[in-house]
C-alpha positions in Angstrom: 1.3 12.7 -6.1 5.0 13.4 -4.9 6.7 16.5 -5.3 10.4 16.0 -5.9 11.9 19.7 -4.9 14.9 18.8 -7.1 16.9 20.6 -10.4 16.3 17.9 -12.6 18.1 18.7 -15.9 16.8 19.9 -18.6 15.6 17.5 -21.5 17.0 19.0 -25.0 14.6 18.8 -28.2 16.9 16.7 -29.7 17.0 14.4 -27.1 13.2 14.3 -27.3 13.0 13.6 -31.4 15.8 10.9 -30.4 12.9 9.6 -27.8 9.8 9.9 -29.9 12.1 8.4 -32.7 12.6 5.0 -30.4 9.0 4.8 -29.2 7.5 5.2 -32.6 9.3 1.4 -33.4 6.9 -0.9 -32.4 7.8 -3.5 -30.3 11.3 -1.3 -29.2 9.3 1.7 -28.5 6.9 -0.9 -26.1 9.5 -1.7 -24.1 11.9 1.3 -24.3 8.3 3.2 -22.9 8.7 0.5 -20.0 12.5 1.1 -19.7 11.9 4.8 -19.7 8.7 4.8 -17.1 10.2 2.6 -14.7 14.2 2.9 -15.0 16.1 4.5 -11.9 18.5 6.3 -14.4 15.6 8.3 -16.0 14.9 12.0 -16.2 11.7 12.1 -14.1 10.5 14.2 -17.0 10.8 11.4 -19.1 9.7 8.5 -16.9 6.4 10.8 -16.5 6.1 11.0 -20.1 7.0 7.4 -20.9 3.8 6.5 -17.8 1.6 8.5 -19.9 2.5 7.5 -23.0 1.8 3.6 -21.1 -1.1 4.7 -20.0 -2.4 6.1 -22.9 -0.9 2.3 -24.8 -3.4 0.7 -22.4 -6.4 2.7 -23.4 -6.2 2.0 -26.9 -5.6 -1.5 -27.1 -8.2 -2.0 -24.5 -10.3 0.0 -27.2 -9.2 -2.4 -30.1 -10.0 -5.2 -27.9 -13.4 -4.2 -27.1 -14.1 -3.1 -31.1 -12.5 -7.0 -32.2 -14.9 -8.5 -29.9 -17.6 -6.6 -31.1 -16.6 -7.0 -35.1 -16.0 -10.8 -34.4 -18.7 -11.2 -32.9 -20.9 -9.7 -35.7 -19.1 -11.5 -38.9 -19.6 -14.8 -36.2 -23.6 -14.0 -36.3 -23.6 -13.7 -40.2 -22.0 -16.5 -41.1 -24.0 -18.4 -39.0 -27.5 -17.5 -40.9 -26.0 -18.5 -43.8 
């Protein structure tokens, strides 16, 4: 983990309902999160929020993957006794 000793400025609430705004579209908010995380322009405060927010992106449709799989595999099962 690094430590950036630096005044980094601060982010205003506004600026942060303007950002959850943009992520809460869904395919903009995908990659805006990707712009945000990874952008050299960024408030470090923000590109650690946007890595979470990724991070968190991953989770959950590795969830929904696992629980499709599961469900498809089920309705496969009962159609086949039919």
């Amino acid at each position: 983990m690094e430590i950036e000793n630096e005044n980094v400025p601060v982010i205003s609430t506004g600026e942060w309902v303007l950002t959850y705004l943009i992520a809460a579209i869904p395919v903009v908010g995908l990659v805006m999160l990707f712009v945000w995380a990874f952008g050299s322009d960024t408030n470090p405060n923000k590109a650690n929020w946007a890595k979470a927010g990724l991070i968190w992106a991953a989770i959950v449709i590795g969830i929904y993957i696992v629980f499709a799989m599961a469900f498809g595999a089920a309705i496969i099962a009962a159609l086949g006794h039919r």
